[in-house]
C-alpha positions, 0 to 999 in steps of 0.5 A, a space after each residue: 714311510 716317514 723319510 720317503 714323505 720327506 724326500 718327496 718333499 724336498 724334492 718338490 721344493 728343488 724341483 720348483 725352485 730349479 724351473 722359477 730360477 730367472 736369467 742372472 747372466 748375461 744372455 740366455 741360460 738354459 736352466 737343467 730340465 728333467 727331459 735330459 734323462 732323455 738320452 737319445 740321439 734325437 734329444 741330442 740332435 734338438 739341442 746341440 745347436 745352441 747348448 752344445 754342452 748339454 747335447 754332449 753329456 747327452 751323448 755320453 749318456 745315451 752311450 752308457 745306457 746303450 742307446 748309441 752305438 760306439 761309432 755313432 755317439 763318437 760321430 755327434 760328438 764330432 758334429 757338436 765339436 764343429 759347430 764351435 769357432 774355438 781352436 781347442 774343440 775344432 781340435 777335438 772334433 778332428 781327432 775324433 773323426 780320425 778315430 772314427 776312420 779306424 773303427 772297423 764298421 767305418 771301413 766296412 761301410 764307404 757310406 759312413 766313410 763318406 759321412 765321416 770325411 764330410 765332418 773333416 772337410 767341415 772342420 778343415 774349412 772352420 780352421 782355414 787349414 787348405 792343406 788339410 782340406 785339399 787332402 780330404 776333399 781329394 779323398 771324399 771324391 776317391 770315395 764317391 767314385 767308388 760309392 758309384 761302383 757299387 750302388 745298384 740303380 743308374 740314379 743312385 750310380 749317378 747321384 754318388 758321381 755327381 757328389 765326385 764332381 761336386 767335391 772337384 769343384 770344391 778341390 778346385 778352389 782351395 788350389 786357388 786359395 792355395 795360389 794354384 790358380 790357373 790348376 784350380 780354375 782349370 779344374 772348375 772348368 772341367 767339372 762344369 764341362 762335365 756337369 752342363 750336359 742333360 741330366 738329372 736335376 740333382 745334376 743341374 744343382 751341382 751345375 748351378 753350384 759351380 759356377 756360382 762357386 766360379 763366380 766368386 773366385 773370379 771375383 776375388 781374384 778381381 776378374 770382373 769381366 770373366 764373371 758375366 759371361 759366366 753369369 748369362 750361361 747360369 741364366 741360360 741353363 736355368 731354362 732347363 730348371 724346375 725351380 723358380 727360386 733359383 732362376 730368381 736368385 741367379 736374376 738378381 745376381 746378374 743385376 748385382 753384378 752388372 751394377 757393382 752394388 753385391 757388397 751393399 745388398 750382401 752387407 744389407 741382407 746380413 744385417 736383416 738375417 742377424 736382426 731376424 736371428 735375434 728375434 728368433 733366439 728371442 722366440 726360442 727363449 721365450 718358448 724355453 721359458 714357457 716349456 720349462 713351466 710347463 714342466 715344473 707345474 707337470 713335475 709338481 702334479 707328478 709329485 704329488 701324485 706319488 706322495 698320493 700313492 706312497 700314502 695309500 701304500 702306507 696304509 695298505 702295509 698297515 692293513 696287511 701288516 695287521 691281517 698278518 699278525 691276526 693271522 700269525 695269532 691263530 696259527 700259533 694259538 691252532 698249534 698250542 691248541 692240537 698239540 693240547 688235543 694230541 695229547 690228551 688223545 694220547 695220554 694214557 697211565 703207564 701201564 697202558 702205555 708200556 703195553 703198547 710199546 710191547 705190544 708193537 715191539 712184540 711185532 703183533 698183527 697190526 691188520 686187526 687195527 681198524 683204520 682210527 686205531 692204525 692212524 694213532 699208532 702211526 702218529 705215536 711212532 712218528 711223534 715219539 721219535 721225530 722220524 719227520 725231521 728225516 728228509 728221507 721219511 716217506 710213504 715207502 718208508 713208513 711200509 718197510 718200517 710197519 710191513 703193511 700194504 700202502 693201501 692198507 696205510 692210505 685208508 688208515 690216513 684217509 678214512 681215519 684221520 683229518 689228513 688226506 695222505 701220509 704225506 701231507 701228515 708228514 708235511 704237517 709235522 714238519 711245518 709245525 716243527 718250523 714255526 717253533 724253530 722261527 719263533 725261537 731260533 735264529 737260523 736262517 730260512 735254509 738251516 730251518 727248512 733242512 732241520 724241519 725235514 725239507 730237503 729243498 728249500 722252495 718247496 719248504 716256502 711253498 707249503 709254508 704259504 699254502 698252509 698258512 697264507 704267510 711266508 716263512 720270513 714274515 711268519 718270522 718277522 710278525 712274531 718278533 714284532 708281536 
């Protein structure tokens, strides 16, 4: 009790000294909160963003417990490791998925295929690698063609082929980016041919994309005056749109490029989007900060309410440790008791007891008995020579040995005795012949159980506690303490 009081405390003071620990190093620190037993994918999820390597001890561990399938914990890892500018976790998170594309349930599921091509196609275009982004994009559109085939609905057979037309696109300019140029214009021009007709408006965003996408080729290849023909058919077709946000963003690129002024407003809106950003990491720490007293002062509450109860259930031991060895106190003093008033009942002078050893080895009539008589003399034959350390000894038993009736032995334990049945007589005998050999033994519970006459151990406990309202251990343990 003791050493748990201080362990609670201890772990108060680590607790509150962990949530009060200020920012010693150069920008925000993330101080280890007791929400990363959390392990699930969702925590993992809330958090990779910005401690990365949290959300993967997160994964790890959400794995172990079985949280996460294999393939799905092995997917954020990969997710996690592409988020990063670094070369070395960029690797990683290649060769991971790489590995996912040999896991069975990735080539039984082309959905998961798809998912998994998407985090190479990322992690090529993080590394500049265009060779390597050519051959997934090139497979990712394979893919989604054939996602096409099998999906039931025409606008689910329409989305997974306008997702093809999307990657062509992208296809499309890494050949330019790999000096492919007329191939790769000539692509764009395909799938934009393919895409400008009447469809859905998943199908018009993919419109929207390309040639938006074939705007900035054009513009890096410094083909200024291909770009505003482009730009009017991207007006036009935002005719055909829902949404007015894009037909605001496409009016005001028409105008960036009839001015030439795209690189000052894009320079200006980078500089308000990295002011916004920081303000926003700020909000965030700020929050961090606030939740993580939160959690000290909900930790300190939870501790002291365990402190709480470790004291109550202190006490509570030390009440039922006193019950029991009140307890214990009567039963042994019951027992040295009847065994006091068996044998006074019992004691006779030699000679009378000569004459009822020959008088029961004479073999005569133990009908005449009555029912108090017929009790005693049972008991004497089972007391003299122990037959209840026999696990075999039963009613049956005791009839073939005394050739009565088991109505005629019933009647002699019910209306002769305080005991209900021979059996529970037998059992009697037996429980006590336990409680000595606890008391002065060292066995353990089964060699008691067995040499008291229980052939089974869990009936043997189960008497015991019905009897005496204690198990045999604590029966044990009360009297060693006593």
């Amino acid at each position: 009790m003791r050493k748990a009081f201080y362990i609670a405390i201890l772990t108060a003071v680590l607790a509150i000294a962990a949530g009060c620990t200020g920012d010693g190093g150069n920008g925000p620190k993330h101080t280890p909160q007791p929400t990363d037993t959390l392990y699930t994918e969702q925590r993992a999820l809330e958090i990779y963003g910005h401690e990365p390597e949290r959300a993967l001890l997160v994964i790890d561990s959400a794995e172990v417990v079985g949280n996460l399938t294999d393939y799905r914990a092995g997917q954020l890892r990969a997710i996690v490791y592409s988020r990063s500018m670094n070369m070395l976790r960029l690797d990683t998170a290649q060769a991971i998925c790489e590995a996912l594309l040999r896991h069975d349930s990735i080539k039984e599921d082309i959905d998961r295929h798809i998912t998994v091509i998407d985090l190479l196609i990322n992690v090529c275009r993080l590394r500049s690698d265009n060779e390597q982004l050519l051959h997934w994009a090139t497979e990712k559109a394979n893919l989604c063609r054939e996602q096409a085939k099998t999906k039931p609905t025409d606008a689910e057979r329409a989305k997974a082929e306008t997702e093809a037309l999307r990657t062509e696109v992208e296809i499309g300019i890494i050949q330019i980016q790999l000096g492919q140029r007329d191939e790769g214009l000539a692509r764009i021009n395909y799938i934009i041919d393919r895409l400008d007709r009447p469809g859905s408006v998943n199908r018009l965003d993919a419109l929207m994309i390309a040639l938006k996408r074939k705007i900035n080729a054009l513009q890096e290849l410094g083909r200024y005056a291909d770009v505003i023909p482009v730009a009017h058919l991207m007006f036009d077709r935002l005719d055909h749109f829902a949404s007015l946000d894009y037909r605001r963003r496409y009016e005001a690129l028409t105008d960036t490029l009839h001015t030439r002024l795209l690189e000052s407003k894009a320079n200006d809106y980078a500089a308000r989007y990295k002011l916004q950003e920081q303000r926003m990491e700020e909000e965030q720490l700020r929050a961090r900060n606030n939740r993580g007293r939160l959690i000290v002062v909900l930790i300190s509450i939870a501790l002291l309410l365990a402190l709480a109860a470790l004291v109550w259930y202190g006490r509570q031991q030390r009440i039922i440790s006193r019950k029991n060895r009140s307890l214990v106190d009567q039963i042994s003093e019951a027992i040295k008791y009847k065994r006091m008033y068996e044998n006074l009942k019992s004691q006779v002078t030699p000679h009378e007891e000569e004459e009822a050893i020959a008088e029961e080895s004479a073999g005569n009539s133990l009908e005449s008995l009555s029912h108090d008589q017929l009790f005693d003399h049972i008991r004497r034959i089972i007391k003299r020579e122990k037959l209840y350390l026999h696990s075999t000894l039963d009613r049956q038993a005791v009839i073939d040995h005394l050739h009565l009736s088991k109505e005629r032995i019933g009647q002699a334990f019910s209306q002769g005795s305080d005991y209900s049945s021979i059996t529970h007589f037998i059992n009697d005998c037996r429980l006590e012949h336990a409680c000595q050999l606890l008391v002065d033994t060292d066995k353990n519970i089964d060699d008691i159980a067995a040499a008291s006459g229980f052939s089974v151990r869990r009936t043997f406990s189960r008497l015991f506690k019905e009897k005496y309202g204690l198990t045999p251990s604590e029966y044990r343990e009360q009297n060693r303490q006593g």
